[in-house]
The first five atom37 places (N, CA, C, CB, O) and aatype in JSON, in Angstrom:
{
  "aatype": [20, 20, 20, 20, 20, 20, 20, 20, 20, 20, 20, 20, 20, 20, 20, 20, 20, 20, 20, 20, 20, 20, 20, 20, 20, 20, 20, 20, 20, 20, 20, 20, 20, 20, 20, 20, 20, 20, 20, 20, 20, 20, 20, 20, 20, 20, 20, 20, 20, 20, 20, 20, 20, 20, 20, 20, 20, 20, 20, 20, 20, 20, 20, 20, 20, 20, 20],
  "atom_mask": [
    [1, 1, 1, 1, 1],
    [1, 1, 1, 1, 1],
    [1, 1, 1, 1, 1],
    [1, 1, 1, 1, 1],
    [1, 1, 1, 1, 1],
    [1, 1, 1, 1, 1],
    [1, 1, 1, 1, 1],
    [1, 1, 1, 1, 1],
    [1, 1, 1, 1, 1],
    [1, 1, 1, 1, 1],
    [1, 1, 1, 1, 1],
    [1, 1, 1, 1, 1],
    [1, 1, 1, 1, 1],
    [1, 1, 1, 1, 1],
    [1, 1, 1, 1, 1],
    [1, 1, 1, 1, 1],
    [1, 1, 1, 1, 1],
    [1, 1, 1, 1, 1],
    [1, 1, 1, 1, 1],
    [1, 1, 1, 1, 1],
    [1, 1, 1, 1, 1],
    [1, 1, 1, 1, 1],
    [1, 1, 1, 1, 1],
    [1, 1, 1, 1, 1],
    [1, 1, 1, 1, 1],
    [1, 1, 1, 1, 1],
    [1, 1, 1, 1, 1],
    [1, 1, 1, 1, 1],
    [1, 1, 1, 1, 1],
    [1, 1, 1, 1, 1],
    [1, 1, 1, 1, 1],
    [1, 1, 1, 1, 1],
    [1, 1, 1, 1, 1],
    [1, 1, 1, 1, 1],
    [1, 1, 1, 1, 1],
    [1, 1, 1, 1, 1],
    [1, 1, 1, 1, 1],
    [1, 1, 1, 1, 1],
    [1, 1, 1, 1, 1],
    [1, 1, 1, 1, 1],
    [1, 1, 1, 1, 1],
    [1, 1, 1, 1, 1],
    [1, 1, 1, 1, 1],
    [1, 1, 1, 1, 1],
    [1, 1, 1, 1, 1],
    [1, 1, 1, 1, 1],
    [1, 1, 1, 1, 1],
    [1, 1, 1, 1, 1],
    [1, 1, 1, 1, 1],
    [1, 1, 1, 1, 1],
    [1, 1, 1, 1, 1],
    [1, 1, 1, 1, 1],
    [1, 1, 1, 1, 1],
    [1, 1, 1, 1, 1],
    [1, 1, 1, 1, 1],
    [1, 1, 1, 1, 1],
    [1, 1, 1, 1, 1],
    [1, 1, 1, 1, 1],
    [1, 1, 1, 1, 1],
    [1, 1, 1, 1, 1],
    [1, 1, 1, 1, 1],
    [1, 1, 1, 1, 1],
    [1, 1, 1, 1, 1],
    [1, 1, 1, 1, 1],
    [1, 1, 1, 1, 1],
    [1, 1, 1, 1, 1],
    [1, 1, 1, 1, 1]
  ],
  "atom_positions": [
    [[-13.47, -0.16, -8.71], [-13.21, -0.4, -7.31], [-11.74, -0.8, -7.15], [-14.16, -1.49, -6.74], [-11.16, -1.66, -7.83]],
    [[-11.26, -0.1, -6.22], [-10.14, -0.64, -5.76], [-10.04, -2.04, -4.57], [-9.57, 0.55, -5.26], [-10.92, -2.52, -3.87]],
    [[-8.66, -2.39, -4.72], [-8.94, -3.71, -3.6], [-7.29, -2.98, -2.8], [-8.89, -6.05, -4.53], [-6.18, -2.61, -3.16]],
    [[-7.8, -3.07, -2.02], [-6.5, -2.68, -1.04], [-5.96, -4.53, 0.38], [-7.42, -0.7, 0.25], [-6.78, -5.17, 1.03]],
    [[-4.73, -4.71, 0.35], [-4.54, -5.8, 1.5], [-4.13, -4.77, 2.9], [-3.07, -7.08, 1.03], [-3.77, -3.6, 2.92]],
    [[-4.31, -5.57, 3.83], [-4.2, -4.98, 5.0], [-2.79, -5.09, 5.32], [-5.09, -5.51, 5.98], [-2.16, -6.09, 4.98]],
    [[-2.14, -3.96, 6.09], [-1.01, -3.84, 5.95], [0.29, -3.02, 5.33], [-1.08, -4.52, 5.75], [1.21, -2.53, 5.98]],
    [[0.09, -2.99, 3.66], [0.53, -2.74, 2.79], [0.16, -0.73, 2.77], [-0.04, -3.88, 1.74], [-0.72, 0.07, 3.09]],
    [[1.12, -0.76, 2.33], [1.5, 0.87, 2.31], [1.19, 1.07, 0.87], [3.24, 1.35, 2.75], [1.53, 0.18, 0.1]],
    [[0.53, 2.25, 0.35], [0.5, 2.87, -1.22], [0.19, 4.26, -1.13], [-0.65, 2.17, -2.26], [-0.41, 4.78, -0.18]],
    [[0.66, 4.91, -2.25], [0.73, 5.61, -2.89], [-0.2, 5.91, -3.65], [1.47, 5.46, -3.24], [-0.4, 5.23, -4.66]],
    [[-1.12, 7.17, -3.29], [-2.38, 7.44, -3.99], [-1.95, 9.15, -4.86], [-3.89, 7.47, -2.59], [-2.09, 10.2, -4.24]],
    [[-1.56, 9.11, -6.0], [-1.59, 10.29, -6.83], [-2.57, 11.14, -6.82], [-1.49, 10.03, -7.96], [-3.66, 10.89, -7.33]],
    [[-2.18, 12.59, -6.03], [-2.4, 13.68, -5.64], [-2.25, 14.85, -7.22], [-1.33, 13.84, -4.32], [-3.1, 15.74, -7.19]],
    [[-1.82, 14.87, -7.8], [-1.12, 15.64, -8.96], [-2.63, 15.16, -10.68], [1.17, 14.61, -9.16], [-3.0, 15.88, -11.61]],
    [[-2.89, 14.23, -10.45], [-3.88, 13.61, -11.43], [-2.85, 13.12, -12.83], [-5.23, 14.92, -11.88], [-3.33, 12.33, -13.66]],
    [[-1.39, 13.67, -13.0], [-0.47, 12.9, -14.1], [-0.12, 11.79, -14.43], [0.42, 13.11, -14.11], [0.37, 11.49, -15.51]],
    [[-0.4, 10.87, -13.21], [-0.09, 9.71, -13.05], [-0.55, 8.54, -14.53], [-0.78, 9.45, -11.62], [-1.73, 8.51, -14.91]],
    [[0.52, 7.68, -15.2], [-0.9, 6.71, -16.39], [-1.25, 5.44, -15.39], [-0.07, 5.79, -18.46], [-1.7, 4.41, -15.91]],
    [[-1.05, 5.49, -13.99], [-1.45, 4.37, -13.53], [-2.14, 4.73, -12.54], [-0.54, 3.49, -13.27], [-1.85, 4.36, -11.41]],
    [[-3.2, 5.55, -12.79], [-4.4, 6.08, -11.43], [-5.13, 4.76, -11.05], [-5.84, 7.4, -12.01], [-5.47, 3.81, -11.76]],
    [[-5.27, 5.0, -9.69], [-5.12, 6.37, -9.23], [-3.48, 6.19, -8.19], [-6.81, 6.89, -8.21], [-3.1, 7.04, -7.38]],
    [[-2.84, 5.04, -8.47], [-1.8, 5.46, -7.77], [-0.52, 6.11, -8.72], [-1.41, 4.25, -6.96], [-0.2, 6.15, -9.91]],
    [[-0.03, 6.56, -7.52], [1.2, 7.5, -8.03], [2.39, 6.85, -8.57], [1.75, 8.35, -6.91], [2.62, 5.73, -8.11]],
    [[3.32, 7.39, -9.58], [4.0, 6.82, -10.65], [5.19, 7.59, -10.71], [3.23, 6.81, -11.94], [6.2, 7.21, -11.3]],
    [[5.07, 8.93, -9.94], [6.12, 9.77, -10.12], [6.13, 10.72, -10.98], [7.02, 9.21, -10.34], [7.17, 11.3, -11.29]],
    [[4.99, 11.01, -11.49], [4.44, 11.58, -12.65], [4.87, 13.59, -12.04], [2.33, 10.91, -12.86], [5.33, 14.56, -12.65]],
    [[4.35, 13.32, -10.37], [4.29, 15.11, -9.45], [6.08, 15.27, -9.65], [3.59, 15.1, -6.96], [6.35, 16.47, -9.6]],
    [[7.09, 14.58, -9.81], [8.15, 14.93, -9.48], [8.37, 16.9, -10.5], [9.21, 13.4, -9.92], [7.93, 17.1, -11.63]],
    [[8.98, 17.78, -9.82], [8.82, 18.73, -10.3], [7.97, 20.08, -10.14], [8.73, 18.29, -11.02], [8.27, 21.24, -10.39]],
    [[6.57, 19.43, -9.52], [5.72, 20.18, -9.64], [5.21, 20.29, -7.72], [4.67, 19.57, -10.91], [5.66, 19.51, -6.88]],
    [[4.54, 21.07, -7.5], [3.99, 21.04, -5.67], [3.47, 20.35, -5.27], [3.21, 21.82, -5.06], [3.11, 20.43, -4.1]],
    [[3.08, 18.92, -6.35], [1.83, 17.99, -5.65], [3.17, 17.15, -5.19], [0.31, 17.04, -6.84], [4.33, 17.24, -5.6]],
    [[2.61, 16.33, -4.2], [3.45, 14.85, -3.34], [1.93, 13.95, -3.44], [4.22, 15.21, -1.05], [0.75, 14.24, -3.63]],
    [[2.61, 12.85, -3.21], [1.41, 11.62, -3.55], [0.97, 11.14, -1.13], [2.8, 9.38, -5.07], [1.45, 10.97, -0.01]],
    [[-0.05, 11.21, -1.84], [-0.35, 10.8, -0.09], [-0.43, 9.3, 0.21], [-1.94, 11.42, 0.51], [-1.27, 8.49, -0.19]],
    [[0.76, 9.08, 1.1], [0.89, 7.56, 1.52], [0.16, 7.13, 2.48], [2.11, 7.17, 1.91], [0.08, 7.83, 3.49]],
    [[-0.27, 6.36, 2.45], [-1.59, 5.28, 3.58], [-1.5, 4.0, 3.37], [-3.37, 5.47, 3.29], [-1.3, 3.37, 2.33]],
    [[-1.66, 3.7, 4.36], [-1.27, 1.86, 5.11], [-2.85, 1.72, 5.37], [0.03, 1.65, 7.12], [-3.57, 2.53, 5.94]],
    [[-3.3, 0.12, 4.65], [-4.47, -0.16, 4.54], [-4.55, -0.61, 5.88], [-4.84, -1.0, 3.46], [-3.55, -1.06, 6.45]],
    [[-5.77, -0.51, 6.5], [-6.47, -0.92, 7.75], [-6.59, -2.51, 7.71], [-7.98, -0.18, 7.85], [-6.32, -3.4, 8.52]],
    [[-7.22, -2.45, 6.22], [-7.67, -4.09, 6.62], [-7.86, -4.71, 5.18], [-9.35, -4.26, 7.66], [-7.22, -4.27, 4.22]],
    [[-8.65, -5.61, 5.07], [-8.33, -5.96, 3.33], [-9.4, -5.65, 2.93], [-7.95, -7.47, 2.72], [-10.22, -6.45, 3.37]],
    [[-10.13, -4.46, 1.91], [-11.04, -4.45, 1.47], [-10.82, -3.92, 0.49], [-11.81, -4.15, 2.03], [-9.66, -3.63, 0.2]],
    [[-12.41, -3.49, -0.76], [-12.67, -2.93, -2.18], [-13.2, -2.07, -1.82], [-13.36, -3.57, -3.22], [-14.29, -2.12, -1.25]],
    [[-12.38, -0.76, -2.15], [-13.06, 0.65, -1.75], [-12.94, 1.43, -3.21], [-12.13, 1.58, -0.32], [-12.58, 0.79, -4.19]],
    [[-13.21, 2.68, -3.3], [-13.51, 3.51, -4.14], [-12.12, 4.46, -3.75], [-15.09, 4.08, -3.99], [-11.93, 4.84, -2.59]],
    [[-11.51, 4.69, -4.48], [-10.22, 5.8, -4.76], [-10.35, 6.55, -5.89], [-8.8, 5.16, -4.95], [-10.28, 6.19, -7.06]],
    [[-10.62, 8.0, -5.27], [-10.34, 9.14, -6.08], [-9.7, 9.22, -7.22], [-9.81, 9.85, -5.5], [-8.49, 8.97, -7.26]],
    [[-10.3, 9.52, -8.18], [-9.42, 9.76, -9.64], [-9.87, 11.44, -10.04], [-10.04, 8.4, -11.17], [-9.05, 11.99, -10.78]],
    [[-10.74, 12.05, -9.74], [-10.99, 13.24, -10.04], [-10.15, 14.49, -9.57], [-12.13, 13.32, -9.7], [-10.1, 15.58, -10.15]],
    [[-9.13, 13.95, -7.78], [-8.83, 14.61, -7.36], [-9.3, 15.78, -6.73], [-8.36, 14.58, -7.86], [-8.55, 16.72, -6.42]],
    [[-10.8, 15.75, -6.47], [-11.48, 16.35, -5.78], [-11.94, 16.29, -4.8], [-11.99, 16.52, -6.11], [-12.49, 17.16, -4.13]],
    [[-11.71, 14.89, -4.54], [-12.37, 14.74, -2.78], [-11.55, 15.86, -1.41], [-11.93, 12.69, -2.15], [-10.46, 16.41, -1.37]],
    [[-12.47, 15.81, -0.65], [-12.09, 16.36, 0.35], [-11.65, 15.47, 1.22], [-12.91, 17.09, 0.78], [-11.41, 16.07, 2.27]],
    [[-11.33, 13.88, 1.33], [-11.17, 13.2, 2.19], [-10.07, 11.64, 1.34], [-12.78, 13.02, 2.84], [-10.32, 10.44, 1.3]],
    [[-8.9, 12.42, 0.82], [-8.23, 11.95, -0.09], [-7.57, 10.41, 1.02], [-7.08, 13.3, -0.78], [-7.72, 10.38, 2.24]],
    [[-7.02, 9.51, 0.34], [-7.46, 8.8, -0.67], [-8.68, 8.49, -1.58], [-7.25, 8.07, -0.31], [-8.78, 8.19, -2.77]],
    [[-9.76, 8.72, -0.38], [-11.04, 7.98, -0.63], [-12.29, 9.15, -2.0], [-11.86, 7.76, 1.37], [-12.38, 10.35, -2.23]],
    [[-12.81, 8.22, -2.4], [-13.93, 9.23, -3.06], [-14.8, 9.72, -2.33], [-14.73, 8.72, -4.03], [-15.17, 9.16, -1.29]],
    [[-15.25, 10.84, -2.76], [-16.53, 11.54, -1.78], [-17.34, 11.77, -2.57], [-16.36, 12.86, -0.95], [-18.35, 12.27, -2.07]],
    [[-17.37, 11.62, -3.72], [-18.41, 12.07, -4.8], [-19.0, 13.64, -5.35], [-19.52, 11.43, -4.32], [-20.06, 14.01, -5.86]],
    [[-17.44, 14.48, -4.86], [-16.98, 15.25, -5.18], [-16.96, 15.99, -6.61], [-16.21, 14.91, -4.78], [-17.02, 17.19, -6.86]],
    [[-16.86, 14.83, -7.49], [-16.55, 15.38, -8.48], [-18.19, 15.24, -8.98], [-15.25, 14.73, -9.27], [-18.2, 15.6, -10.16]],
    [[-19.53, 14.88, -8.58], [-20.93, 14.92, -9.02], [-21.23, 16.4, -8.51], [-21.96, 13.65, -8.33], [-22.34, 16.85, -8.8]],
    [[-20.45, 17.13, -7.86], [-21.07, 18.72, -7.49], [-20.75, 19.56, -8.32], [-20.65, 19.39, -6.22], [-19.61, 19.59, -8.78]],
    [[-21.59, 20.33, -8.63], [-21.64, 21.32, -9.48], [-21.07, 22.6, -9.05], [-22.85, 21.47, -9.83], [-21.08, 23.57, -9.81]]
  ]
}
């Protein structure tokens, strides 16, 4: 689980290179991925994508359980 504060801006790695998933590190520089920036709503422990499959990025969708 992730913990996100409200307010605060991050960087969620789009590219999957990153060694500090799931945020971005700079790992896409070079390549077509960009990391998608989002400002937390509020302060909570959510679930962030590491498979890079969700359809509703930052967040997990459980994407990567489909066959």
């Amino acid at each position: 689980m992730d913990k996100l504060e409200k307010g605060k801006t991050y960087a969620w790695c789009s590219c999957g290179k990153s060694d500090k998933q799931p945020w971005c590190n700079g790992a896409h520089i070079g390549t077509e991925f960009t990391p998608t920036v989002f400002k937390a709503d509020n302060d909570e422990t959510t679930q962030l994508c590491r498979c890079k499959k969700t359809k509703n990025p930052p967040y997990c969708d459980g994407s990567h359980a489909e066959k």
